[in-house]
N, C-alpha and C positions, 0 to 999 in steps of 0.2 A: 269667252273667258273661263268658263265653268269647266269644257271639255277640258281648255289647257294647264289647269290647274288639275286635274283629275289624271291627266298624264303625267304632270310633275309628280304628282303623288304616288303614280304607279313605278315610275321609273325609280323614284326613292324605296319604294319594296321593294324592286329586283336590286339595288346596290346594298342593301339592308341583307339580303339573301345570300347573294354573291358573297359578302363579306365574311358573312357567318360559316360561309365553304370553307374559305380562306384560313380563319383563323386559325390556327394550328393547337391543337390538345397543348398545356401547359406539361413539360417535362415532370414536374413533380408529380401531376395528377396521375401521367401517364402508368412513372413506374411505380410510385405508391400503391395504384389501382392492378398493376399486373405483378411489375415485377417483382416490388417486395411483399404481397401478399403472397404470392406464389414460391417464394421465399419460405415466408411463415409459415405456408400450410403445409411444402416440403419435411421443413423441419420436425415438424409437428407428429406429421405421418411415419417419420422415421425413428421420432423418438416413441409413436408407439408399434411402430415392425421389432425394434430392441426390446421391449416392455416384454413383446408376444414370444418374442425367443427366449426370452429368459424363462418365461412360464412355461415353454415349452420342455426347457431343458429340466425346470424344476420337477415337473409332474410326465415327466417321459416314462413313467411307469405302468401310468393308467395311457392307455391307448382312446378312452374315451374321450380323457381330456384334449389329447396329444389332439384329436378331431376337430372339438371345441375352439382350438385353438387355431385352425387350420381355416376353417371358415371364420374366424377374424380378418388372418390373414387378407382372403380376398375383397373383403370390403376395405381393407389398408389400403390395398395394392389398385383398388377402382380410386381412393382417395388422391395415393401418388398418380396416376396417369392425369388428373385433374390439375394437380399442384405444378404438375410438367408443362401441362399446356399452359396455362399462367403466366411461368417463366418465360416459357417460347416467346409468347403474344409481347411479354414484359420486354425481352430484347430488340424484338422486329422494334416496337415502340420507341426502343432510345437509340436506335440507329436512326430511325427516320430523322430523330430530332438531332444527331450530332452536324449535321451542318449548319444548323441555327446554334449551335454552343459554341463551335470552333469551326470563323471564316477563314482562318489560316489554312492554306493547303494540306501541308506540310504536317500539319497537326492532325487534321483530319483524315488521312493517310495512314498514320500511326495511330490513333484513336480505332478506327477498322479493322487493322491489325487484329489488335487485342480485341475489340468486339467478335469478329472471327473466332478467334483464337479461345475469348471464353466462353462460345457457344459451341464449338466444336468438345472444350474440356466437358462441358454438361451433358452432352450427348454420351460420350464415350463411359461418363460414371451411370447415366441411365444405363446403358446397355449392359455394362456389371450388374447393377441391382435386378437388371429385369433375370439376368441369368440365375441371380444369387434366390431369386423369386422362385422362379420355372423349378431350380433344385427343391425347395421348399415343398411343392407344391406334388412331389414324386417321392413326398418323406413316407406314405403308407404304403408305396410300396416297395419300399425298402426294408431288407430284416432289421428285424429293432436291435439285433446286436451292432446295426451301425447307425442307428437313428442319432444318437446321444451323439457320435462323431459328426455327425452330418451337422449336425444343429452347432456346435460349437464353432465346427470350420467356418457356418455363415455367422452367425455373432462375429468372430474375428474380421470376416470380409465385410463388413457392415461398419464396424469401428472404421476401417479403413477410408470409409466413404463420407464419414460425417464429420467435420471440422468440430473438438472438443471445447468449448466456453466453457470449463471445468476445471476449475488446479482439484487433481486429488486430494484429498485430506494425506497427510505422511503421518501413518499411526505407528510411525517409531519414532516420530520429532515431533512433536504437541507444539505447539507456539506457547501457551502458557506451561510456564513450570519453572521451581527450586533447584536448586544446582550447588555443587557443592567437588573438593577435591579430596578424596582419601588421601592420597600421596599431593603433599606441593611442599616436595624440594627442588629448589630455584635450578634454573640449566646452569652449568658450570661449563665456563668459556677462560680461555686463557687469551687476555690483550697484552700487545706489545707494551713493553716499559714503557711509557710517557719521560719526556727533557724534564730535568729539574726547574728550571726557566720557562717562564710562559713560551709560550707561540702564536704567530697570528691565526692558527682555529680555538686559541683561548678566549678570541675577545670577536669573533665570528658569531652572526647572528644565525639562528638554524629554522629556515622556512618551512619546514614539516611540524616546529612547535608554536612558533611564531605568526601571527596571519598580518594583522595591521599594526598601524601607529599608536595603538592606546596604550600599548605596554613601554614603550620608549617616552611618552606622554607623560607617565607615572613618574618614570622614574627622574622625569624633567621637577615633576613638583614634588618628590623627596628629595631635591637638593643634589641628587647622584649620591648621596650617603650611604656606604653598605650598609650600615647599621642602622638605618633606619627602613632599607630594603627589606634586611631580615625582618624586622619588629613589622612592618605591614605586613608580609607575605602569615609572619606567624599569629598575628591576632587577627587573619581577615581570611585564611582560608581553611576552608573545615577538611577534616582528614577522611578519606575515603578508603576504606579498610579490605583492598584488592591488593593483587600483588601484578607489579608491571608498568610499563608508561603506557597510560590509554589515552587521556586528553592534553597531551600539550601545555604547553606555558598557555595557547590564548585561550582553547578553553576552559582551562583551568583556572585564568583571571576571569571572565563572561562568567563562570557558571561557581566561583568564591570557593570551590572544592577540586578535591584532586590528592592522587596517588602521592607514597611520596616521592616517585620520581617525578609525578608531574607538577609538584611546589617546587621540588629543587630545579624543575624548566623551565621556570617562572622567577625563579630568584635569580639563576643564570643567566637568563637574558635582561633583567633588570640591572645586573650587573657590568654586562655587557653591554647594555645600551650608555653605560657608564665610563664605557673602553676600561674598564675592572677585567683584568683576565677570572677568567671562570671553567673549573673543573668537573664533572661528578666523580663522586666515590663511591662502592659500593665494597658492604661487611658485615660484619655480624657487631653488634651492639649487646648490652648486659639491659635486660626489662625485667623488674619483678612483675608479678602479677597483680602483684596491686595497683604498679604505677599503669600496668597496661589499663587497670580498667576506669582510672582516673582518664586516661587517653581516650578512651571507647564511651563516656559514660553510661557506665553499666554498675550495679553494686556490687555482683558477686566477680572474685577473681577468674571464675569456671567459665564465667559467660567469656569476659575477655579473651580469655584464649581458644574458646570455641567458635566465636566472630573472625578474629585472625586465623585460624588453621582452614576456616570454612571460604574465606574469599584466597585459600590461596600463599598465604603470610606464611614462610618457614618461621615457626615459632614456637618453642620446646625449652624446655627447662630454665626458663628465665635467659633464654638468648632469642634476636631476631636480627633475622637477615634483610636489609635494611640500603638505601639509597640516599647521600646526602652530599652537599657544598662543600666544595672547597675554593677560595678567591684568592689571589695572590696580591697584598696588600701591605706597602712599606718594607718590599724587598723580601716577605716571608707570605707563606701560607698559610691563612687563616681556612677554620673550619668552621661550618654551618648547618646547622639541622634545624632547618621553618617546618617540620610536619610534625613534629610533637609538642602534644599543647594539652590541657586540660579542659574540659568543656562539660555543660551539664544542660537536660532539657529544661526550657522554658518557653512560654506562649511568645505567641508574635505579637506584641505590645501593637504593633503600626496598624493593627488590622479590627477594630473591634465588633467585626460578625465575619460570620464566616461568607464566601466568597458567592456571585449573585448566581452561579454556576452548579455549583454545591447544592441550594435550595431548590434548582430545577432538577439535579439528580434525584433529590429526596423524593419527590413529587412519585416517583414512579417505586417507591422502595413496598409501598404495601401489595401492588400486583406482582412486582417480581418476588417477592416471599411466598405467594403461593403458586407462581407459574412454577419454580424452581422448587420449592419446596427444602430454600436455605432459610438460614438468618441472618439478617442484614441490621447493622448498628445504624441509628440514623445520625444524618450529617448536618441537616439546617439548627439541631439543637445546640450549637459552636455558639457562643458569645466570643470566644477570640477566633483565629487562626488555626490551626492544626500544631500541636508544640515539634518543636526543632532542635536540636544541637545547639548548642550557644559557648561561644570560647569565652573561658575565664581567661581575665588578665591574670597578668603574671604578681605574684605573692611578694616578692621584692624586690630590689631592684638590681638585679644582679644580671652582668653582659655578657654572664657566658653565654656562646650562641652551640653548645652541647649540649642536649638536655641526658645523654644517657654513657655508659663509657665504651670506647670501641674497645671488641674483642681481638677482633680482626680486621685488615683491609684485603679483598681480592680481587679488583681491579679500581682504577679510574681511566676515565676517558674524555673527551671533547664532544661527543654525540652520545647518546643511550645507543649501546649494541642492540642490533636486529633480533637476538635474541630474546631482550628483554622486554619488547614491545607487541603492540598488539597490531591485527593486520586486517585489512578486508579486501577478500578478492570478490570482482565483479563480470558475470558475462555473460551474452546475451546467445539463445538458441532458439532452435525453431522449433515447433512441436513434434516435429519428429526424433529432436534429438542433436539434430549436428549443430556445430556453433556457427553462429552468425554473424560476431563479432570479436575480436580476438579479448581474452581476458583480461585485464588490470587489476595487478596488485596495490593496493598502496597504506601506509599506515593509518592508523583508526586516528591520527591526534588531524592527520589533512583531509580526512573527510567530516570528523566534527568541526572543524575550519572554517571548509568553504562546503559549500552544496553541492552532493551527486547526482546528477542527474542525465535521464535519457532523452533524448529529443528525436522527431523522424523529419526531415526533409527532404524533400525533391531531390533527384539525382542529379538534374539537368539545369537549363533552364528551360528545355521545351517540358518535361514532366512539370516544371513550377506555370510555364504559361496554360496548358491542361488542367491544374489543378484550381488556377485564378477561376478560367473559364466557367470551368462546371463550378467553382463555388459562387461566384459571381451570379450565373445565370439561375442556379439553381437556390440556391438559398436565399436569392431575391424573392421568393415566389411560394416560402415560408415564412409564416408570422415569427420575426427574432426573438420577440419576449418569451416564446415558447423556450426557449435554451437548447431548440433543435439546428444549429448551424452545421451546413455543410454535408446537407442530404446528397451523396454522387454513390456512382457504380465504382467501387474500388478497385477494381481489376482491372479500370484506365487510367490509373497513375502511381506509377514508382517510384517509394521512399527509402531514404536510406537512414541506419538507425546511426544516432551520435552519441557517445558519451562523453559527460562534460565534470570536471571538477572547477566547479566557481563558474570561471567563465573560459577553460581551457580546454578543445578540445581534446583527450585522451585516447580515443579507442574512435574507429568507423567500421560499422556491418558491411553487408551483403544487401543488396538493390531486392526490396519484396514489395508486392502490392498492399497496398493502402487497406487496413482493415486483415491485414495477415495475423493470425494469432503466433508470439512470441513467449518465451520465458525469460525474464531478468533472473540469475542465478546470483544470489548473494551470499560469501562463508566467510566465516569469520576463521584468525587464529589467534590465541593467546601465549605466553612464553608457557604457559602448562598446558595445553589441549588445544585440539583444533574440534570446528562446529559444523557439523551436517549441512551442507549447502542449504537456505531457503529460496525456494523458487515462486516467483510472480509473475500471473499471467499478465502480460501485456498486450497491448492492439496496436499491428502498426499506424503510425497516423496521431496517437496522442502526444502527450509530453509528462514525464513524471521526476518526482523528487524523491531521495529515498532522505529519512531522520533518524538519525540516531542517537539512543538516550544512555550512557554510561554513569553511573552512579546517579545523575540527577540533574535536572533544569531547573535554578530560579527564574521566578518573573524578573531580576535584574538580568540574568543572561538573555532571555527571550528578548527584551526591552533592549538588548545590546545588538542582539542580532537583525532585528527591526531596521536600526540604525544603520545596518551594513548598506552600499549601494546594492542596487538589484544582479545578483548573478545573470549571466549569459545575454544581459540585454538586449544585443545588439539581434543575435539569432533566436530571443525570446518576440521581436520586433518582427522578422523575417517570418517566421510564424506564422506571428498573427496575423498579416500581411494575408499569406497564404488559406486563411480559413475566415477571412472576411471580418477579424476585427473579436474573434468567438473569445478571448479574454485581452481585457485591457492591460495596462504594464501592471497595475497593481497585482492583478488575479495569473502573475503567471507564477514562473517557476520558485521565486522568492517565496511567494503567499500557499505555497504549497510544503516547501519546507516550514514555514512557518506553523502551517496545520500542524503539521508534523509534531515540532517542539512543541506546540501549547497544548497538543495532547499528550505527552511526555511531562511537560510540565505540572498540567493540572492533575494528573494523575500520580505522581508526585505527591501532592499534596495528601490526596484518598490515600499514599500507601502512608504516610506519617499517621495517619489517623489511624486507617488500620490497624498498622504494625502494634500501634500502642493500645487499641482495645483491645485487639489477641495475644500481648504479651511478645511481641517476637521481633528482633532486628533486622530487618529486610534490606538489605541492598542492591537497586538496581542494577542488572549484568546485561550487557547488549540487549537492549531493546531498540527492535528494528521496524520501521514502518513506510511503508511506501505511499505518499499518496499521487494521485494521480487524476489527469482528464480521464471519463467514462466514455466508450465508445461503443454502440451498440452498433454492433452489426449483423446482417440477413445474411445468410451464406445458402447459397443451390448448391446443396453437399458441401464441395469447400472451395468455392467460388463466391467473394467478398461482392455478392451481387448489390448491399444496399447500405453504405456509411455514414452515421451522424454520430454528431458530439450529442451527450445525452448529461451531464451532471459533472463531478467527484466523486471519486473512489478513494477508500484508505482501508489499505490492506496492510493489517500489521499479524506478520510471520511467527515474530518471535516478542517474548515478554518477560522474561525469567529474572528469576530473583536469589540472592543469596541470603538464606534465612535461617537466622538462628535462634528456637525459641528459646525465651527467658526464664519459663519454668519447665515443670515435668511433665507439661500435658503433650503426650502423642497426638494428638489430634490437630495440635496449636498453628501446624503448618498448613496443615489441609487446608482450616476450615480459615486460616489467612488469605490461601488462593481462590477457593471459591468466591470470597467477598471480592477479591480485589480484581478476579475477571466480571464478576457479574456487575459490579458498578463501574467497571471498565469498558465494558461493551458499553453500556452505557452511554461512556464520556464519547465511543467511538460515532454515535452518531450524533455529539451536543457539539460535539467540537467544529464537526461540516458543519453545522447551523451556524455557528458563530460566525462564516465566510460571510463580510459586510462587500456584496457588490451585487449591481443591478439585474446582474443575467440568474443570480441564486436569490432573489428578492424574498419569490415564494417558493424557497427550496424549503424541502422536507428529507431527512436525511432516514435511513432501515439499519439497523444494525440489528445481531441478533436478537438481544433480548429484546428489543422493539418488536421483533419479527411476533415474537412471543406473543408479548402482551397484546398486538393486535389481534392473532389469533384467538385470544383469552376473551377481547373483549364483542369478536363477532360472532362467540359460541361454537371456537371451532375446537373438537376437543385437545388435549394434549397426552402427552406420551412419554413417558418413563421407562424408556430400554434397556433389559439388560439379557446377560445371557438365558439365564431364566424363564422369563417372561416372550422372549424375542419370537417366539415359534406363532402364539395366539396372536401377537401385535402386527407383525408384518404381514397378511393380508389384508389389513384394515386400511393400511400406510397408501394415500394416492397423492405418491409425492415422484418426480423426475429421477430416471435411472440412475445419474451420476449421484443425487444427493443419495439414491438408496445404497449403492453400491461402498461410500464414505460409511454411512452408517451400517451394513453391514460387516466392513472390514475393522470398525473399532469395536463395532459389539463381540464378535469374533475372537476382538483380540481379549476379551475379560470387562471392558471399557462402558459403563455408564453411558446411554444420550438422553436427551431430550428435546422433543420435537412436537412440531403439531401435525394434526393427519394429512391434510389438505396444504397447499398453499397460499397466502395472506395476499388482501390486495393492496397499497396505498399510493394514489393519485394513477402514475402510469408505471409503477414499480409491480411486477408481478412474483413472488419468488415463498422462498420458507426460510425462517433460522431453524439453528440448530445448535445443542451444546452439546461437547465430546468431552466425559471426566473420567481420567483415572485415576482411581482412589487409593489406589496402592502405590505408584510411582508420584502423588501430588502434582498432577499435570492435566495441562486440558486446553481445548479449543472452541472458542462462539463463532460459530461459519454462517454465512446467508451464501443468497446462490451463486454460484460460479468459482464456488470455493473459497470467497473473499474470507479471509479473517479481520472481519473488520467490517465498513458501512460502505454503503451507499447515496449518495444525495442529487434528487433530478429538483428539477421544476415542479412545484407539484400546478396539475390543473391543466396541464399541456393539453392532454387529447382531450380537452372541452373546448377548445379554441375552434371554433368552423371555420374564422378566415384563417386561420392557420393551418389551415386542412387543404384548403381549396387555393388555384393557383388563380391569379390575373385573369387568366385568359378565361376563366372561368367565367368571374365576374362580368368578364367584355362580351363570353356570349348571351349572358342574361340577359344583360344590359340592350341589346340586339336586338335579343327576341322581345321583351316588352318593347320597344319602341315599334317592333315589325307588328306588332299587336296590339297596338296603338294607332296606327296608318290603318289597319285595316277595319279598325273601328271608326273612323272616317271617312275613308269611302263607304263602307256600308251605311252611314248616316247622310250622305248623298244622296 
């Protein structure tokens, strides 16, 4: 009985053994353990072979140095033959395992392919670098009158090799800045006569101003009355002193403000939702100056007309050129002007402290006054609101619906001409430059409307069955709470980019692999000027929303838009589908544009406050932001070897303001922007905080002046750049070549920064801020890395996770081995 049992026991060690052969390395372990650290240590090495040539090029004078530099080199280059075999080992790895990912033949087939295919691309860019090397390394003995060529030529072949995570800084387009038109005289367009007699496009709804039912809604509970259309439109919507149609009838109702072509878009389709035929007119009107600044309220007549001339407004001598109603009402034509009103500030009675938001900005206002070395007014001292524009009712009771006398008429029409409207083109390219997706035009009133956004999916369905696979098998085998979903090799699965307005498809790219870096190209035009394309790095594989803020967002419009059903659902579903669930319906493309607006919004609020501590009337001009899923990705040169979702991104481009100070201080504008980016950066990382869902639980959000203040407070020094100073400073600087190269080219250009020496660390976020001011032109930029203007937000706490480190299979060989070491502490007790 003893023997037989002692052989059961042994035979249970050799299947306990045997098993443990069996088991197969968990895919995650694999390539995390080869291929994406080999990845990492790649990158690493080549961003410091870049470092070395640049020093080299800088001090190619001294030959001593030139030396110095040269036996760096060789311990780089013992670094990269390290980081290559990594890679190697990292590939052989997840080929072995792609028959356990994908039992489809067919799949597996095409999966080898591209395995192939991006081992062979690795090789081939080794073999440039080792030559780019070998030249290098023959630089002494070459005459030094071609050293400096030699060195530049390989910088440039080195660029070539390394996939940029980088948007340049563009130091002739700042994202923040004042704007303003010396000349805004209106385009002059000559329209066909219009019939005396209505038409059916008189009483025609128009879907580019129009989005939903709450305008037709309206005009259901004013009875269909024009006169009482007029009387809401004019005591309920505040005047935005731009010149052009920018928001539409609907945003124009959602957001209680608007041009005045964009009230008389909104009285016209109230009208029209009345079967009321409805015209525009546009001409020149008789304004004193006084009555303008009754309009504006402003006290002095000068300010008035410096607000109007400055957004744009032909406005001169007591005449203004001007857009208003005409209905056709009792067999005759009645006229209408709902955008002139009188109004004066006061508090926001509804609100009596200021906002729970505000008081968390404050929080940070005494470190950022000495990181930055501004002054900042504080915000949690508000017993009310921030004050606002407030329309006065009307003084008697009189139905004229003219408030001023036409001089002239010079057209009318049934739609606003193209001319007089604002435009946004979008479109998508690749890093090198060519487009990727064809471009879309469309008006600024249909993308405040509905949501713009980019999506990437699967080309196929075998790329969607690949993509299930690896997410399925692979991100099963990572802890989820981490917010790391959908760890695969990018370069086995083809997406393809979408653009969508609302829920319409608009625009399809070109088929690129998963984790591809991209540019979203966004320009704007207005009827006076067109705007420097803004361009956004993107990663193939996320999804993003772009926000846009024209004159302003109330919490009643945000609260309307909330309201909307969810844009692109259905393909928001398909998705998620595809990356295992990585945001639920709330967290997709809606709660993105939403970021969007309540950072538009709430920032809004800071510039009323502002505006009125600095004396000056600010009004928002295209303010553009993108937010988006965060995609880290590992790249072996520019092979998308290692893809996961990592957080939020909100990247905002552009911020600009039309500002006109109140009094005679030169300064009044500047030190307006300074306040209103630095507690803007700010809002840009309080606002990703405020994303209420499970996968952001423990998110922690970096914006620049975050960056800052972390640096401030782990004693890392900071730094005050300017032309001046720049010579003693930048050897000090051990910051990443693309941030130094940013910072060189604005210092360069005359251009303020400030930065810390080193890089900050917070949870698994690695990087540095940075502020870009120029003081002459009132303009500036708060970068963190990758060029983001704007934040960043992960998980925080992620790489502490161990089961989130280690895969299954892991666990089941422990699991193994104690038990196999456990039998044999039994027989030996025999």
């Amino acid at each position: 009985m003893y023997r037989r049992t002692k052989v059961k026991l042994w035979l249970l060690l050799l299947g306990m053994l045997l098993s443990l052969v069996f088991i197969k390395p968990g895919s995650c372990y694999t390539v995390s353990s080869s291929l994406r650290q080999g990845a990492r240590d790649l990158d690493r090495d080549l961003g410091q072979l870049g470092r070395t040539l640049a020093d080299m090029e800088r001090d190619i004078s001294s030959q001593e140095a030139v030396t110095t530099h040269l036996e760096k080199l060789d311990k780089t280059m013992n670094h990269l033959g390290q980081a290559a075999r990594q890679v190697r080992d990292g590939f052989a790895a997840f080929s072995e395992r792609l028959p356990v990912i994908l039992k489809d033949k067919a799949l597996q087939q095409l999966a080898r392919r591209r395995q192939a295919g991006a081992e062979a691309d690795f090789e081939q860019r080794w073999t440039q670098l080792s030559a780019l090397i070998a030249q290098l390394t023959q630089l002494k003995q070459a005459p030094e009158t071609e050293q400096l060529a030699i060195i530049k030529a390989c910088r440039q072949a080195l660029g070539k090799l390394i996939v940029s995570q980088h948007n340049p800084l563009n130091v002739s387009n700042l994202p923040l800045k004042g704007v303003s038109w010396e000349d805004n005289s209106s385009p002059k367009i000559m329209l066909p006569a219009l019939s005396v007699l209505p038409t059916a496009e008189d009483v025609a709804s128009d879907p580019n101003t129009a989005f939903d039912s709450s305008i037709k809604k309206l005009a259901k509970e004013l009875d269909y009355d024009p006169q009482k259309m007029y009387g809401w439109v004019k005591a309920n919507i505040q005047y935005l002193p731009l010149f052009g149609s920018i928001k539409g009838a609907q945003r124009c109702f959602w957001d209680r403000e608007g041009t005045d072509f964009d009230q008389a878009a909104l009285l016209i389709e109230l009208l029209r939702a009345a079967k009321i035929p409805a015209r525009y007119v546009y001409g020149t009107m008789s304004l004193s100056s006084e009555a303008a600044a009754k309009w504006l309220g402003v006290d002095e007549p000068q300010a008035a007309q410096a607000i109007l001339q400055r957004g744009g407004i032909p406005y001169q001598a007591g005449l203004i050129e001007r857009v208003w109603v005409k209905a056709y009402l009792d067999n005759t034509w009645i006229e209408f002007d709902p955008a002139f009103k009188r109004v004066s500030w006061k508090n926001d009675t509804e609100n009596n402290a200021a906002p729970s938001w505000m008081k968390l900005v404050d929080d940070e206002r005494e470190p950022l006054q000495t990181a930055l070395g501004i002054s900042l007014p504080a915000v949690d001292s508000l017993k009310e609101g921030p004050p606002s524009l407030m329309i006065e009712p009307e003084e008697d009771d009189s139905t004229s619906t003219l408030a001023a006398s036409i001089t002239a008429r010079e057209w009318e029409a049934t739609k606003i001409p193209a001319e007089f409207q604002y435009w946004v083109k979008v479109e998508l390219n690749t890093a090198q430059g060519t487009n990727s997706c064809s471009s879309r035009q469309l008006s600024m009133a249909q993308v405040l409307a509905r949501p713009l956004s980019l999506l990437y999916l699967p080309i196929d369905t075998q790329e969607a069955k690949i993509l299930e696979a690896l997410t399925l098998q692979l991100a099963d085998e990572v802890d989820a709470k981490s917010g790391k979903i959908g760890y695969m090799p990018g370069y086995l699965v083809k997406v393809r980019p979408h653009l969508l307005l609302g829920d319409e498809i608009i625009a399809k790219g070109e088929p690129v692999y998963l984790g591809t870096p991209q540019y979203l190209s966004v320009s704007f035009k207005s009827p006076l000027s067109s705007i420097t394309p803004l361009k956004h790095l993107v990663t193939a594989g996320t999804c993003a929303t772009l926000g846009l803020n024209m004159g302003g967002i109330t919490l009643e419009s945000l609260n309307s838009l909330e309201a909307e059903p969810a844009s692109a659902g259905s393909l928001v579903q398909r998705l998620k589908n595809y990356v295992a669930e990585l945001w639920n319906e709330e967290l997709g493309l809606g709660v993105f544009k939403h970021t969007a607006l309540a950072y538009h919004q709430q920032n809004g609020q800071l510039i009323r406050l502002l505006s009125q501590n600095n004396e000056v009337r600010a009004v928002p001009f295209m303010g553009e932001a993108l937010v988006s899923q965060a995609a880290m990705v590992n790249y072996a040169f520019d092979i998308p070897v290692f893809f996961y979702y990592s957080g939020v991104n909100f990247d905002l481009q552009r911020n600009s303001f039309v500002i006109t100070p109140l009094t005679d201080s030169s300064t009044a504008a500047n030190q307006f922007l300074a306040q209103v980016g630095t507690y803007g950066s700010m809002l840009e990382h309080r606002v990703l905080e405020q994303i209420e869902d499970e996968r952001l639980v423990n998110a922690e959000a970096v914006s620049a002046v975050k960056a800052l203040m972390i640096a401030q407070r782990q004693d890392i020094p900071l730094f005050h750049i300017t032309a001046e100073n720049s010579d003693q400073i930048w050897p000090k600087l051990q910051l990443n070549q693309t941030i130094l190269q940013d910072i060189e080219a604005a210092v360069s250009r005359g251009y303020e920064v400030t930065t810390s020496q080193r890089e900050v660390k917070l949870n698994d976020w690695q990087g540095v801020g940075y502020v870009v001011w120029d003081t002459e032109a009132d303009a500036g930029a708060y970068l963190i890395n990758g060029g983001l203007a704007g934040s960043f937000a992960g998980t925080g706490g992620a790489t502490t996770s161990i089961t989130g480190s280690l895969p299954r299979s892991f666990w089941g060989k422990l699991i193994v081995i104690i038990l196999i070491l456990a039998v044999v502490l039994v027989l030996a007790a025999m």
